[in-house]
C-alpha positions as CSV (number, residue, x, y, z in Angstrom):
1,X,-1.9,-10.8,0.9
2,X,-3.1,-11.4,4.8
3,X,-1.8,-14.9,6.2
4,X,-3.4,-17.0,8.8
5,X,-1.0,-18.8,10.7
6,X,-3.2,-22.1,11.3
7,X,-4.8,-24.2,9.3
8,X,-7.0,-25.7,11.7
9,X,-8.7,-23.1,12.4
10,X,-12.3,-25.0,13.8
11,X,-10.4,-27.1,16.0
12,X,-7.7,-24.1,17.2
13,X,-10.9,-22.6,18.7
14,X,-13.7,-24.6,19.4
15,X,-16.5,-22.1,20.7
16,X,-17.8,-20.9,18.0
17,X,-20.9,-19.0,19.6
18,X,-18.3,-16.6,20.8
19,X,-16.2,-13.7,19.0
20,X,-12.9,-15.0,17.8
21,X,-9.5,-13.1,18.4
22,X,-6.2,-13.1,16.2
23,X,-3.0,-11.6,17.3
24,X,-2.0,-9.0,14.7
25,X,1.3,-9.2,13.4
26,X,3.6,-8.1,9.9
27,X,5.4,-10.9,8.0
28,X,8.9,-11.3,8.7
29,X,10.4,-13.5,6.3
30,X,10.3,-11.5,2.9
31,X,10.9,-8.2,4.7
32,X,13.5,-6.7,3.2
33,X,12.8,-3.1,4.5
34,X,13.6,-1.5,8.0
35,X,12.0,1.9,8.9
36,X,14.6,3.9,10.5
37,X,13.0,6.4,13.1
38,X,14.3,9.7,12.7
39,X,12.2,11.7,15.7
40,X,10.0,11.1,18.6
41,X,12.4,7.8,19.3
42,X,11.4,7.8,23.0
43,X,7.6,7.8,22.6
44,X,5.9,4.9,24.4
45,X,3.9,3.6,21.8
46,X,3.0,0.1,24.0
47,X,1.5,1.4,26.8
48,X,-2.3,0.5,26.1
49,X,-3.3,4.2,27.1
50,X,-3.6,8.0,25.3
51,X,-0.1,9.7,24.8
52,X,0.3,12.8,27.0
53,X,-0.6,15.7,24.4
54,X,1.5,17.6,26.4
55,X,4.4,16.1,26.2
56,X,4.4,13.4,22.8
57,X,4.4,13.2,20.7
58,X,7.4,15.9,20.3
59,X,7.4,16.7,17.1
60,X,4.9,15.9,14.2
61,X,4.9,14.2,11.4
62,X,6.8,11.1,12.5
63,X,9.5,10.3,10.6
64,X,11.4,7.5,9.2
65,X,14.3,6.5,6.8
66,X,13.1,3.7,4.6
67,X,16.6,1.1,4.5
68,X,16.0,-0.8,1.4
69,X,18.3,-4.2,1.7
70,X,20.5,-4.5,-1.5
71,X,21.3,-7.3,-3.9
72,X,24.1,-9.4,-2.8
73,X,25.7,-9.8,-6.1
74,X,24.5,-6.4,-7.9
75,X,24.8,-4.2,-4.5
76,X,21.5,-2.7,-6.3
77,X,18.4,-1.8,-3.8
78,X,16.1,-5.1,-4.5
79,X,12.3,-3.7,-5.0
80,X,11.4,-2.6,-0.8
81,X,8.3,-4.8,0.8
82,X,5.6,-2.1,0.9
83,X,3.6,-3.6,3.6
84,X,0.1,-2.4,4.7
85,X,1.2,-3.1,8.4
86,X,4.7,-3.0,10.1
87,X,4.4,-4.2,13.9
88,X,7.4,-2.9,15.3
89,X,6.7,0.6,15.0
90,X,3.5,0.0,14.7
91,X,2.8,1.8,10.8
92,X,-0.2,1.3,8.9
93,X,-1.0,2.4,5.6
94,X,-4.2,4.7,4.8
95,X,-5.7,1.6,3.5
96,X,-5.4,0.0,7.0
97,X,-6.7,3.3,8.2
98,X,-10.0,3.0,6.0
99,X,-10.7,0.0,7.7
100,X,-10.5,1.3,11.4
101,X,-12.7,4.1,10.0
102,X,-15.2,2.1,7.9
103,X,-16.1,-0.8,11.3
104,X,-15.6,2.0,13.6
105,X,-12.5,1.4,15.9
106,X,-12.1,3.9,18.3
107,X,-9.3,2.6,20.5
108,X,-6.7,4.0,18.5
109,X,-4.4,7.3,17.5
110,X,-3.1,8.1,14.4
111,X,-0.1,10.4,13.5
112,X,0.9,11.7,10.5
113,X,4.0,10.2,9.3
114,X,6.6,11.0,6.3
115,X,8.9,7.6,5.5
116,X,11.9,8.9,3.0
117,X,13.2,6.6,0.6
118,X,16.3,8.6,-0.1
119,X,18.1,6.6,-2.9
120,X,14.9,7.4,-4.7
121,X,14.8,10.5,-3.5
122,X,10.7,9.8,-2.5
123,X,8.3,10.7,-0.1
124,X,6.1,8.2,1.6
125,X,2.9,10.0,2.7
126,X,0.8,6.9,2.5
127,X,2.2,5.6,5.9
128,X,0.3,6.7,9.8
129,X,1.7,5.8,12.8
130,X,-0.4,4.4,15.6
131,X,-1.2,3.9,19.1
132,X,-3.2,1.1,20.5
133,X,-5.1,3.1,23.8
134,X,-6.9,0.2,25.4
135,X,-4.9,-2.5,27.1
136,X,-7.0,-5.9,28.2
137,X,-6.1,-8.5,30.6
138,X,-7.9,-11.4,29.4
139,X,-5.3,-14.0,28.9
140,X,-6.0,-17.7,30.8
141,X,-3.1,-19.3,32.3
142,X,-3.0,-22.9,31.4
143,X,-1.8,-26.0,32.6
144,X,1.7,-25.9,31.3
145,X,2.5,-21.5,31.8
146,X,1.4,-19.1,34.1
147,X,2.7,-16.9,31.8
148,X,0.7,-15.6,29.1
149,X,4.2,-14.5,27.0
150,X,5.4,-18.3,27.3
151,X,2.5,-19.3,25.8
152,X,2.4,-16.9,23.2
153,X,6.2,-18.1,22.0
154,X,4.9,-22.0,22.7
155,X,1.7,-21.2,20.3
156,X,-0.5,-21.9,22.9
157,X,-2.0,-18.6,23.7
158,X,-5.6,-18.8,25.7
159,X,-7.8,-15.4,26.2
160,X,-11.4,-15.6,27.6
161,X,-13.6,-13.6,25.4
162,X,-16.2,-12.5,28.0
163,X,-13.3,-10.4,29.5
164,X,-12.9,-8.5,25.8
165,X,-16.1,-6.6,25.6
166,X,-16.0,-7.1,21.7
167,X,-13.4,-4.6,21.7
168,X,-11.8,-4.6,18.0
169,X,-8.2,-3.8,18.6
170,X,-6.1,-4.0,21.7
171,X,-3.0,-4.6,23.2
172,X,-2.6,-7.3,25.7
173,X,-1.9,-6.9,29.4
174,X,1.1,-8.2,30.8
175,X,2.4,-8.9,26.5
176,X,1.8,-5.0,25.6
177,X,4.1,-5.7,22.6
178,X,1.1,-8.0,21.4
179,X,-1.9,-6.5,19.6
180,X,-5.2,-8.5,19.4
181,X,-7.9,-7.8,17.3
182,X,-12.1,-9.3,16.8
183,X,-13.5,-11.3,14.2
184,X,-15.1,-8.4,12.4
185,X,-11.5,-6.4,11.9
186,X,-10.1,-9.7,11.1
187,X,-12.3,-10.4,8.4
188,X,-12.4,-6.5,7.4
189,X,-8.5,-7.1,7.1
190,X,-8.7,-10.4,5.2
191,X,-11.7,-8.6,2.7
192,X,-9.4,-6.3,1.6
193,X,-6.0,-8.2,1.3
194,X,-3.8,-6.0,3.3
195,X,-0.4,-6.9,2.9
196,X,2.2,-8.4,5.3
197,X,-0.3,-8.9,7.3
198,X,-0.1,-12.4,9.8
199,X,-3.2,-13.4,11.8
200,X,-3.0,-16.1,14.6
201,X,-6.0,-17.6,16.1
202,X,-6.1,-17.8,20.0
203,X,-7.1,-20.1,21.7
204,X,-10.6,-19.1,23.8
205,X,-12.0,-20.8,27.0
């Protein structure tokens, strides 16, 4: 199921002529899975821009070792949190990737990707790395940071739409571990109850 952080959503952003923004993120709280990278461990996957073909990434498919936290009394694997969306990495799953396709987002790559679940001796092939390529600087200082970070962690987080150029998905300058994403991915994403998915409204001047 997709979560939105706030409940007052009108009042969180009070233009509402203008395209709304969420910051894209993966629930934390019931995760109970960590996907251990097993190649390309040194490709910059924040940096807003294309990878160099060239050079990354090194080896295809990504890979990763699924680490399935285990019962504290049984020592038993609990049943792993199969999310649609895991930020750190960032993985999405091929449903995820039906949406980019079906509203047309074009500011991404996707790489094939293989997780292992080992103890049950499984392949994941359901799983696609990506890469956000268009970074935006559109976040507004306000009176208490001149840091767009600070406000992030303070909830207070203030971009100015004109700057966005409806773009769907991107990362945000100066917070490039931060992806943003438009109304029309939002509600895409909503639609189709991804899981472990968390969408924050920002703020909009």
């Amino acid at each position: 199921m997709t979560l939105i952080q706030q409940h007052d959503y009108n009042k969180a952003l009070p233009k509402r002529n203008t395209m709304k923004h969420f910051l894209l993120n993966s629930e934390s709280l019931q995760l109970n899975v960590r996907m251990k990278p097993l190649n390309n461990i040194c490709v910059n996957l924040i940096s807003g821009k294309e990878l160099e073909k060239e050079y990354d990434p090194e080896t295809l498919p990504f890979e990763f070792e699924m680490l399935v936290r285990k019962d504290i009394d049984t020592g038993e694997e609990k049943a792993p949190t199969l999310y649609d969306f895991y930020s750190n990495v960032p993985i999405v799953s091929t449903r995820f990737l039906t949406i980019f396709k079906n509203i047309g987002v074009d500011t991404v790559e996707v790489f094939k990707t293989q997780v292992y679940w080992r103890n049950q001796q499984r392949t994941l092939h359901n799983y696609h790395v990506i890469n956000v390529t268009e970074m935006i600087d559109c976040a507004v200082p306000t009176e208490k940071y001149n840091c767009a970070l600070a406000d992030i962690e303070d909830g207070m987080l203030t971009i100015d739409p004109s700057k966005t150029n409806n773009t769907p998905l991107f990362r945000l300058a100066k917070c490039e571990t931060h992806i943003v994403v438009n109304e029309v991915l939002a509600n895409a994403i909503i639609a189709e109850k991804l899981s472990g998915v968390i969408l924050t409204p920002i703020f909009q001047v």
